[in-house]
KEGUVEX-294781 format. One line per field, with one value per residue: residue number from 1; residue in three letters; chain; x, y, z of N, C-alpha, C, O in turn. Coordinates in nm, 2 decimals, padded with zeros to 4 digits. Each point is the difference from the previous one (the first is absolute). Layout:
num NUM/...
residuo ala/...
cadena A/...
nx X/...
ny Y/...
nz Z/...
cax X/...
cay Y/...
caz Z/...
cx X/...
cy Y/...
cz Z/...
ox X/...
oy Y/...
oz Z/...
//
This chain:
num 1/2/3/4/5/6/7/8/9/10/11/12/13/14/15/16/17/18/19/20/21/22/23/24/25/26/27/28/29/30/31/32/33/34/35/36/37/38/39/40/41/42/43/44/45/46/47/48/49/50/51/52/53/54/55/56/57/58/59/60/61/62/63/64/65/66/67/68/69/70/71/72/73/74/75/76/77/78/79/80/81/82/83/84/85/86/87/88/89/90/91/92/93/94/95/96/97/98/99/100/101/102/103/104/105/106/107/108/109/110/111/112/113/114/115/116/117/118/119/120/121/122/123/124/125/126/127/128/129/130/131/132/133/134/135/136/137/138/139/140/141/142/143/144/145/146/147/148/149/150/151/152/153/154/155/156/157/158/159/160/161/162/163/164/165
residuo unk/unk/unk/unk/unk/unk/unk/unk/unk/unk/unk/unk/unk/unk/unk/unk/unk/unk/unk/unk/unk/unk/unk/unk/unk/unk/unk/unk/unk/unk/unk/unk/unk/unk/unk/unk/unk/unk/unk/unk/unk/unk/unk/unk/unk/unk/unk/unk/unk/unk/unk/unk/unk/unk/unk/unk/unk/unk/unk/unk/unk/unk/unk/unk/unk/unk/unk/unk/unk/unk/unk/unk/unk/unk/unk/unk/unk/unk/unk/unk/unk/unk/unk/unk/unk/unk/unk/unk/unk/unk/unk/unk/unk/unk/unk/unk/unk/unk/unk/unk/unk/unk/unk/unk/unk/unk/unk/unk/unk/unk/unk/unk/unk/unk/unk/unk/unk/unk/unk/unk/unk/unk/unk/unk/unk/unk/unk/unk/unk/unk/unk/unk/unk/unk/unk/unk/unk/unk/unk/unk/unk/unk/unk/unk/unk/unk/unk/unk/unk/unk/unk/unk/unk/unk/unk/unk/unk/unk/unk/unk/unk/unk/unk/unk/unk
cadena A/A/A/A/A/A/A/A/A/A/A/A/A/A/A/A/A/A/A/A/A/A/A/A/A/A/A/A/A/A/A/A/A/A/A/A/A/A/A/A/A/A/A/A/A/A/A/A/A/A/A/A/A/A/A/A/A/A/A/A/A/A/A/A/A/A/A/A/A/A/A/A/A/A/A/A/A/A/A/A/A/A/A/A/A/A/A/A/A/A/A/A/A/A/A/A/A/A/A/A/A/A/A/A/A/A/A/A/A/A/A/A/A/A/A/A/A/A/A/A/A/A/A/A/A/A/A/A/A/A/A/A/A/A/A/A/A/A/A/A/A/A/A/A/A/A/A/A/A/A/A/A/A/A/A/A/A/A/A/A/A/A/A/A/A
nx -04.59/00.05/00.15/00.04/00.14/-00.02/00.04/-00.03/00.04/-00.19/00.01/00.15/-00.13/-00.14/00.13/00.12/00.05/-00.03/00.15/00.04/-00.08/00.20/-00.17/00.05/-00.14/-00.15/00.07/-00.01/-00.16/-00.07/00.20/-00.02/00.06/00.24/00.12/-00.07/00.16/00.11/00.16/00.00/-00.04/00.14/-00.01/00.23/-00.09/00.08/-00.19/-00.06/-00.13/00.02/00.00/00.00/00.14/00.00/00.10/00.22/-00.06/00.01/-00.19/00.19/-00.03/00.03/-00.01/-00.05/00.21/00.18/00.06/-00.12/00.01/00.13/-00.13/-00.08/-00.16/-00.09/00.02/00.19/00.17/-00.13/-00.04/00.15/-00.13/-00.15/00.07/00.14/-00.06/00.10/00.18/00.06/-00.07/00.16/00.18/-00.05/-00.06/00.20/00.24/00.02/00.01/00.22/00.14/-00.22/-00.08/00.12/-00.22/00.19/00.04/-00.01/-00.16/00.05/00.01/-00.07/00.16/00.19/-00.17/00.16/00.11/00.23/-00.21/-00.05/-00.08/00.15/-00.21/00.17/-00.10/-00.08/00.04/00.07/00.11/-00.24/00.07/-00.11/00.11/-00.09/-00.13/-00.10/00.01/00.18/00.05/-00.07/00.15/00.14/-00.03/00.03/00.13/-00.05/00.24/00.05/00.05/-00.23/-00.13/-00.13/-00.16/-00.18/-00.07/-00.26/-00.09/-00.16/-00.14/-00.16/-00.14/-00.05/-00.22/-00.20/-00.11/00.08/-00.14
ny -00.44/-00.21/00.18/-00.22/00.14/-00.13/00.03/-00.17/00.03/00.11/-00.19/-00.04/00.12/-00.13/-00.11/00.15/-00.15/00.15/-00.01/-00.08/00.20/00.08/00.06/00.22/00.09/-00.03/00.18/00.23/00.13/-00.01/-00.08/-00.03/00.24/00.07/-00.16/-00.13/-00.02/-00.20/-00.14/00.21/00.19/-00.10/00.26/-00.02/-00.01/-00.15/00.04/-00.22/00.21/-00.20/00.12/00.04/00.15/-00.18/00.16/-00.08/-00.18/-00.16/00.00/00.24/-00.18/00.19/-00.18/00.23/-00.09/00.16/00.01/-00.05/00.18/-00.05/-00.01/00.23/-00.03/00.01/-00.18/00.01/-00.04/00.08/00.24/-00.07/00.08/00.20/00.21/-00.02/00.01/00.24/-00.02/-00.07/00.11/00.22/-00.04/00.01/00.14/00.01/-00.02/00.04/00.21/00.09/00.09/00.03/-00.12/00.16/-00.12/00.08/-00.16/00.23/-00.12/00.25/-00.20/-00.14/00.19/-00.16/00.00/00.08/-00.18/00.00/00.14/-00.19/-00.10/00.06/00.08/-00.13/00.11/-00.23/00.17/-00.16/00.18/00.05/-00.06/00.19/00.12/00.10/-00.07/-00.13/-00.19/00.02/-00.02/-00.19/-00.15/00.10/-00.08/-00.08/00.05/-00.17/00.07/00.10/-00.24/-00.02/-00.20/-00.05/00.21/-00.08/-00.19/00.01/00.10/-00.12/-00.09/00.11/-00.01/-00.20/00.03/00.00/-00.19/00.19/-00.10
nz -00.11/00.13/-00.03/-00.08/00.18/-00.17/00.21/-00.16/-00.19/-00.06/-00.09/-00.16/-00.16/-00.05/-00.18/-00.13/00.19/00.18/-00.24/00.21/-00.01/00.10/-00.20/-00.05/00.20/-00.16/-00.14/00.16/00.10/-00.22/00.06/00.20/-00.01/00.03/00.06/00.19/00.08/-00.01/00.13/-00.11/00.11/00.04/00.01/-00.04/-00.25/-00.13/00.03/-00.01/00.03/-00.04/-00.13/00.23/-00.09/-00.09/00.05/00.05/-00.20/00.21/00.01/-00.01/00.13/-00.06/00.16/00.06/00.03/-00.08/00.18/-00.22/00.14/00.16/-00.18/00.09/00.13/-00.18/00.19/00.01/00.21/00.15/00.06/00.10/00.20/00.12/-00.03/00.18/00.19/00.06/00.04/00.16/00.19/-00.05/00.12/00.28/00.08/-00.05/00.08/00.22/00.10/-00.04/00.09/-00.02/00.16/00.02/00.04/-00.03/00.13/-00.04/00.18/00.01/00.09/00.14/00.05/00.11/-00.05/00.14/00.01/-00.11/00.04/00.14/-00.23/00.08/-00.19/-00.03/-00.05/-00.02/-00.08/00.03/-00.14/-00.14/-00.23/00.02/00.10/-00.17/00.19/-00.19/-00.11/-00.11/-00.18/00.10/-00.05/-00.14/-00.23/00.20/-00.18/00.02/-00.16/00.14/-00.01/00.08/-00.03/-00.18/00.03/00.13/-00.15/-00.10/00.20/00.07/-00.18/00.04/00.19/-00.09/-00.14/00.06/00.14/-00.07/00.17
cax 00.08/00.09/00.06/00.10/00.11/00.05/00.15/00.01/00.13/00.05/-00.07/00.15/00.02/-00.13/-00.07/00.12/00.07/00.07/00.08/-00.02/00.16/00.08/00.01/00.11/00.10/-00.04/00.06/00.16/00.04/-00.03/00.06/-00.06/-00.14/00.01/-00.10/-00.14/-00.03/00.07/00.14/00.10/00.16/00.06/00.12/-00.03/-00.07/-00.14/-00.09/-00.09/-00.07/-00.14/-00.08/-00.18/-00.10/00.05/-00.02/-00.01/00.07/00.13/-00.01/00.04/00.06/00.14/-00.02/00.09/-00.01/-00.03/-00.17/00.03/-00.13/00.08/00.08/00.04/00.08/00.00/00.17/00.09/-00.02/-00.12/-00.02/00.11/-00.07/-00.07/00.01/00.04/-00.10/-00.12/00.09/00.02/-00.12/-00.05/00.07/-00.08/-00.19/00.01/00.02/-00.12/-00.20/-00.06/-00.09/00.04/00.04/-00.05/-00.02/00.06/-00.07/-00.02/-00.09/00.04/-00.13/-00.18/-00.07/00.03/-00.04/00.09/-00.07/00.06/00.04/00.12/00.08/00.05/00.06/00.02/-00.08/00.09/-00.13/00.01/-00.12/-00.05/-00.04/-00.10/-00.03/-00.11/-00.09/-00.14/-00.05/00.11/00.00/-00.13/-00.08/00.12/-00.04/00.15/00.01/00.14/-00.04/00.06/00.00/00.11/00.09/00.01/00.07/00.08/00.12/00.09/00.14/00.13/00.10/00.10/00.01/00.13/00.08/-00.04/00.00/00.15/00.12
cay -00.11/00.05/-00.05/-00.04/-00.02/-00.10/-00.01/-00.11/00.04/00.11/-00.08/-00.03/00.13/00.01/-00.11/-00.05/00.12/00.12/00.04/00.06/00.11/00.05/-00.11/-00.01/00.01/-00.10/-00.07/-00.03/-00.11/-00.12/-00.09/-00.10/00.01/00.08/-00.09/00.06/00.18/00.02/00.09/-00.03/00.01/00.05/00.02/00.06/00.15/00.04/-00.12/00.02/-00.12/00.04/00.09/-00.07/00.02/00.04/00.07/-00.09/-00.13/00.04/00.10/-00.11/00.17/00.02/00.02/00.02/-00.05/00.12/00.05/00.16/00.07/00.08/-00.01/00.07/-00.05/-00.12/-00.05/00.00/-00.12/-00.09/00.06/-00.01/-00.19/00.02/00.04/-00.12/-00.07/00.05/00.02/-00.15/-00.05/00.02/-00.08/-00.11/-00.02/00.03/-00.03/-00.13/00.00/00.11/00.13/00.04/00.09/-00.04/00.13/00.02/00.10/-00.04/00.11/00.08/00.04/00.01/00.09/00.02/-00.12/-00.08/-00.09/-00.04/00.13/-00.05/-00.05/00.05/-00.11/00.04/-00.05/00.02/-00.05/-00.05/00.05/-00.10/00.02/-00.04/-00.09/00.06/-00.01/00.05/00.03/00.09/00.15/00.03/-00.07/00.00/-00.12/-00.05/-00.15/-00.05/-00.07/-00.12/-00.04/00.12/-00.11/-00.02/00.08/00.02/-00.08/00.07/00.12/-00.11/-00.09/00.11/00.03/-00.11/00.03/00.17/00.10/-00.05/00.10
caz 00.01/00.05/-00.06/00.09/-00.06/00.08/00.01/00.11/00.05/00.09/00.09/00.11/00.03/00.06/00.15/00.05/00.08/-00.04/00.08/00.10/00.00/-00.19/-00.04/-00.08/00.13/00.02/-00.11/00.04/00.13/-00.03/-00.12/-00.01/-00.05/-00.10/-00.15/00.07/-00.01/-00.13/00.02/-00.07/00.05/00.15/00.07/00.15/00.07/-00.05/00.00/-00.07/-00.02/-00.13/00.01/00.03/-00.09/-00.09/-00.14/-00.13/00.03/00.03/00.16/00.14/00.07/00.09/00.14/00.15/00.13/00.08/00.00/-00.02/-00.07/-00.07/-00.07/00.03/00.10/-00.03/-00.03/-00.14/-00.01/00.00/-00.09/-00.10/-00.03/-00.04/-00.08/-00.10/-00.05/-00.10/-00.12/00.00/00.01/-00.14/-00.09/00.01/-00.05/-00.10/-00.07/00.05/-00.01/-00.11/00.05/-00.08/00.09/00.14/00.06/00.10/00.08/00.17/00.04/00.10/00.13/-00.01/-00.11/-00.13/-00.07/00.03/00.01/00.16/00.00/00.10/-00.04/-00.16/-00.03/-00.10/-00.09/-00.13/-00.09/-00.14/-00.09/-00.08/-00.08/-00.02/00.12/00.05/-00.09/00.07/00.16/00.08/-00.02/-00.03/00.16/00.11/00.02/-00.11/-00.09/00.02/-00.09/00.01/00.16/00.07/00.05/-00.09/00.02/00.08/-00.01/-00.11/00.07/00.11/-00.05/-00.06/00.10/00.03/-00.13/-00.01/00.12/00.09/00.08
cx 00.14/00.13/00.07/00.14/00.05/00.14/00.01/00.17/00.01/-00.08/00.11/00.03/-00.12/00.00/00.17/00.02/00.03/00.11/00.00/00.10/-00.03/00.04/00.14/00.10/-00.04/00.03/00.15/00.03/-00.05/00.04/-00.04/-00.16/00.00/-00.09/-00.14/00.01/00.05/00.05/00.07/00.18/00.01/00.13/00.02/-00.03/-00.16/-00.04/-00.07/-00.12/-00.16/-00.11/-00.16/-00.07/00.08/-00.03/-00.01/00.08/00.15/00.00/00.08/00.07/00.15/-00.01/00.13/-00.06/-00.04/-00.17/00.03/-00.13/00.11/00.16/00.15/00.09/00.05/00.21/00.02/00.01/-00.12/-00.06/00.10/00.01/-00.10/00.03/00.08/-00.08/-00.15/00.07/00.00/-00.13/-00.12/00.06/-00.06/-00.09/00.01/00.07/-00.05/-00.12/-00.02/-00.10/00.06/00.06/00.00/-00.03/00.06/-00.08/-00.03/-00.08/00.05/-00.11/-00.15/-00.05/00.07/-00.06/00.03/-00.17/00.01/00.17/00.09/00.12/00.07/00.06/-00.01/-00.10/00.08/-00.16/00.02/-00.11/00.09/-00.05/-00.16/-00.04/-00.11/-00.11/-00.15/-00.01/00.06/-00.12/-00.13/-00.05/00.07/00.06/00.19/-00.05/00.12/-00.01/00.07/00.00/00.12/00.16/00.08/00.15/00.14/00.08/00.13/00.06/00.07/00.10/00.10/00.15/00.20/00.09/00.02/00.10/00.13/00.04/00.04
cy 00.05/-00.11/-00.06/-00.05/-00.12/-00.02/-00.10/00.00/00.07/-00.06/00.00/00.13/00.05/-00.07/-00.03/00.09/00.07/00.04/00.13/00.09/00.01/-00.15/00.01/-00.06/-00.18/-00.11/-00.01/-00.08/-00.15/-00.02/-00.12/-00.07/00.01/-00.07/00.08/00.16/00.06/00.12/-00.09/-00.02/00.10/-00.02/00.07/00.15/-00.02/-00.14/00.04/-00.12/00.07/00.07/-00.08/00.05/00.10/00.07/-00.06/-00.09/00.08/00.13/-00.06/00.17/-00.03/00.05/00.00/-00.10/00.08/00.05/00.17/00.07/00.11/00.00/00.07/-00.08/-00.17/00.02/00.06/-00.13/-00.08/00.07/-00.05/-00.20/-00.04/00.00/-00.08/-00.12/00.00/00.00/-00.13/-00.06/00.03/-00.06/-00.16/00.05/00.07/-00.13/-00.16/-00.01/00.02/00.09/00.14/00.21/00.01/00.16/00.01/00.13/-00.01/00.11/-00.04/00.06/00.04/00.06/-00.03/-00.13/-00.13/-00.11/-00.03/00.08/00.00/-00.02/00.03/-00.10/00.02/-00.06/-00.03/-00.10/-00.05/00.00/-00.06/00.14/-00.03/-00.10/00.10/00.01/00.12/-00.03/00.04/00.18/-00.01/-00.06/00.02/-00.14/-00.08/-00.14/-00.07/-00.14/-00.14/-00.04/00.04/-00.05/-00.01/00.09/00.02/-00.07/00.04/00.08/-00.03/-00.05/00.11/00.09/-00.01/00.09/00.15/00.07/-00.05/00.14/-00.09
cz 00.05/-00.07/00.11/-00.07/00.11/00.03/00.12/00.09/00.12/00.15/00.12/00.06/00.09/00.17/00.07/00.10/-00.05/00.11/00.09/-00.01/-00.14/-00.05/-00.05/00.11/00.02/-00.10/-00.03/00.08/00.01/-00.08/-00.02/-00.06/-00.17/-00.13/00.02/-00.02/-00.17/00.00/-00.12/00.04/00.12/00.01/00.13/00.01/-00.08/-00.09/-00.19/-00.02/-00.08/00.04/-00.02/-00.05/-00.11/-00.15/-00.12/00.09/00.01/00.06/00.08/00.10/00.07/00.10/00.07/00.10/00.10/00.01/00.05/-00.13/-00.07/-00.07/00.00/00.10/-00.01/-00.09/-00.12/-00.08/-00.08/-00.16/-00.10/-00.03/-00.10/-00.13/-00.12/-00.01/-00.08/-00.14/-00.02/-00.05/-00.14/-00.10/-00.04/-00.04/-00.13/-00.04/00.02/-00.03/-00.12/00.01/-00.11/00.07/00.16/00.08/00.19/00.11/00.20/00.00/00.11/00.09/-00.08/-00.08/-00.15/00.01/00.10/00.05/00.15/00.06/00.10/-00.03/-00.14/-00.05/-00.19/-00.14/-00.17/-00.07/-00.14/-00.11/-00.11/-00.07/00.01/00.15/00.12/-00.17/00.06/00.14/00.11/-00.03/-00.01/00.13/00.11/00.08/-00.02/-00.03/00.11/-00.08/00.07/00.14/00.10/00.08/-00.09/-00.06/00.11/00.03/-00.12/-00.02/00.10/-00.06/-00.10/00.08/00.02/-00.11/00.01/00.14/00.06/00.06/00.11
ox 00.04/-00.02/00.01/00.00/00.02/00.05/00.02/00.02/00.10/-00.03/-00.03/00.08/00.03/-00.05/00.00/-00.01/00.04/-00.01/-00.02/00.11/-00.08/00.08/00.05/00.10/00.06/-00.02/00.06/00.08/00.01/-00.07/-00.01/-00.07/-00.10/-00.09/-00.03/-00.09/-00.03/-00.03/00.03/00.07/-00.08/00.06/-00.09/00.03/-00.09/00.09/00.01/00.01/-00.05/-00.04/-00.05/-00.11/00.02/-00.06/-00.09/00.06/00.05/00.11/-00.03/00.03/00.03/00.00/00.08/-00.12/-00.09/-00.08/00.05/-00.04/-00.03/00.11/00.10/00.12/00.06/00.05/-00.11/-00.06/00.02/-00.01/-00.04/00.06/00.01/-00.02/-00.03/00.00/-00.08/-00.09/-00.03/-00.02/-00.10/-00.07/-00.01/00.00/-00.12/-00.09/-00.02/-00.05/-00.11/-00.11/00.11/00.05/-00.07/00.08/-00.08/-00.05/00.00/00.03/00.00/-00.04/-00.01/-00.09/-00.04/00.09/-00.08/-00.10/-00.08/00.12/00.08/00.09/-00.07/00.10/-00.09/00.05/00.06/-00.05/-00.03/-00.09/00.11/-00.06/-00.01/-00.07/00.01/00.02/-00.01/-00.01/-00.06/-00.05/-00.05/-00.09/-00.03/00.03/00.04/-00.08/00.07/-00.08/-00.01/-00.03/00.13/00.10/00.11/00.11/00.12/00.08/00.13/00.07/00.11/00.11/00.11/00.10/00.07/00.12/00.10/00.07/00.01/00.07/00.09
oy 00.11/-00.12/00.07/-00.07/00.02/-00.03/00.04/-00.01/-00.02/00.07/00.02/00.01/00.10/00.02/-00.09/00.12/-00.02/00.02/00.10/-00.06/-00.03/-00.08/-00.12/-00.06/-00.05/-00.12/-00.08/-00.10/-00.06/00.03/-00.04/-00.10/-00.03/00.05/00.09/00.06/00.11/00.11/-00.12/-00.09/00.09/-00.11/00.04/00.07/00.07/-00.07/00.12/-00.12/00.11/-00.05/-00.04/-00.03/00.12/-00.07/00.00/00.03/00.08/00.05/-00.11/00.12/-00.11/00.12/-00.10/00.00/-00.03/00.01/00.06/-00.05/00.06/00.00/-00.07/-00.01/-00.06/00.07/00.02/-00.04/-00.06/-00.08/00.02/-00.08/-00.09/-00.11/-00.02/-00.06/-00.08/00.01/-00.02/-00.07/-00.07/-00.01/-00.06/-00.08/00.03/-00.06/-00.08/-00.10/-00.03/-00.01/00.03/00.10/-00.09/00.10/-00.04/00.11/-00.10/00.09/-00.11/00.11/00.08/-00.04/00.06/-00.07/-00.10/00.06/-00.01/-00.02/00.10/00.02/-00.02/-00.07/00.07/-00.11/00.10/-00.11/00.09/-00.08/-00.04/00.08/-00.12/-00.09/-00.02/00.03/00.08/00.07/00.01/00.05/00.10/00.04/-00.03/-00.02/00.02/-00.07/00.09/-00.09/-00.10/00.09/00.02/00.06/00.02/-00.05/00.04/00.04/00.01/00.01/00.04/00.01/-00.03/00.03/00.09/00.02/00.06/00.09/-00.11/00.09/00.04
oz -00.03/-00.01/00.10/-00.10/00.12/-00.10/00.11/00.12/00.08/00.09/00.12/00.09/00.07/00.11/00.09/-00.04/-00.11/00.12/-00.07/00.00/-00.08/00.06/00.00/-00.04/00.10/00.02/-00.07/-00.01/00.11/-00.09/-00.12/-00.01/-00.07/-00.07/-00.08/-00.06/-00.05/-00.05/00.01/-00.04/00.01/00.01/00.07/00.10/00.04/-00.05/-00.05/-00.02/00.00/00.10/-00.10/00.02/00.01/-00.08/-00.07/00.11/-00.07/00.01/00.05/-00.03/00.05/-00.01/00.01/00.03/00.08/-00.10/00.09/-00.10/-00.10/00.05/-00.04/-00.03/00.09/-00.09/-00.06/-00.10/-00.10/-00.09/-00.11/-00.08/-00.08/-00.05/-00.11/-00.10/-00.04/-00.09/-00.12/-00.10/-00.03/-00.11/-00.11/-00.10/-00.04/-00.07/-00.10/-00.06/-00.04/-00.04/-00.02/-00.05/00.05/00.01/00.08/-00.03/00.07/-00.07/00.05/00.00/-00.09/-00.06/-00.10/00.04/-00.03/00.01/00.09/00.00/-00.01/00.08/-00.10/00.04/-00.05/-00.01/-00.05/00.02/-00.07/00.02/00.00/00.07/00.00/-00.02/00.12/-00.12/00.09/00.10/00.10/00.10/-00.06/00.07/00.12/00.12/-00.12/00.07/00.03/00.03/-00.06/00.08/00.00/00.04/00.04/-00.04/-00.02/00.08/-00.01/-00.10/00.01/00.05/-00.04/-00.06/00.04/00.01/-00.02/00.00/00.06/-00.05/00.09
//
């Protein structure tokens, strides 16, 4: 007998174009797109927008405009943008989301993990007491408890309180 895990959702992810280039160089440069791609905020060095596949609810990353694999050579400026809105941005998902911590992170080119290794880009993951179970550590399987729209309005609307640079 073969177990089937049904995810009707992932129907718009299967059958929707695929963006063509560096998807991150295609979400800077469409603002107009921004509700459809779920860019949370943009300024003029670096973007944030939700993470398409996400670890726990409220997966979102901190993206350079700049297209760049290397961090090293990547503005002052822009690393010091980054960064305060990485500080801004834990304050929201702890003290908005209620998250009971937030795991911060960048894989740095192919061999450290990176997904989409062209582009550096920053990861802030909001954890939960008890928010990995069995089937995390026995199916290699994530629960995601909540809709993903859903979520991603309810860190938008925070956005106005948490993010001011």
């Amino acid at each position: 007998m073969q177990d089937i895990l049904y995810a009707p959702w992932r129907d718009e992810y299967v059958t929707q174009e695929k963006i063509k280039g560096c998807v991150f160089c295609h979400i800077s440069t469409h603002p107009q797109e921004d509700a459809s791609l779920h860019v949370l905020y943009r300024n003029e060095y670096c973007f944030m927008v939700m993470n398409k596949y996400p670890y726990t609810p409220g997966h979102f990353m901190i993206i350079p405009h700049m297209h760049t694999d290397r961090l090293e050579e990547l503005p002052s400026e822009v690393w010091l943008n980054m960064s305060k809105l990485a500080q801004q941005s834990v304050k929201l998902l702890k003290e908005g989301l209620g998250a009971n911590g937030v795991n911060i992170g960048m894989n740095l080119g192919k061999a450290a993990g990176a997904g989409i290794a062209e582009h550096i880009h920053m990861h802030l993951v909001p954890r939960w007491e008890r928010d990995t179970n069995f089937i995390t550590a026995v199916a290699h399987t994530r629960v995601y408890s909540t809709d993903f729209e859903k979520i991603y309005k309810k860190i938008k609307s925070f956005i106005p309180k948490y993010i001011n640079i």
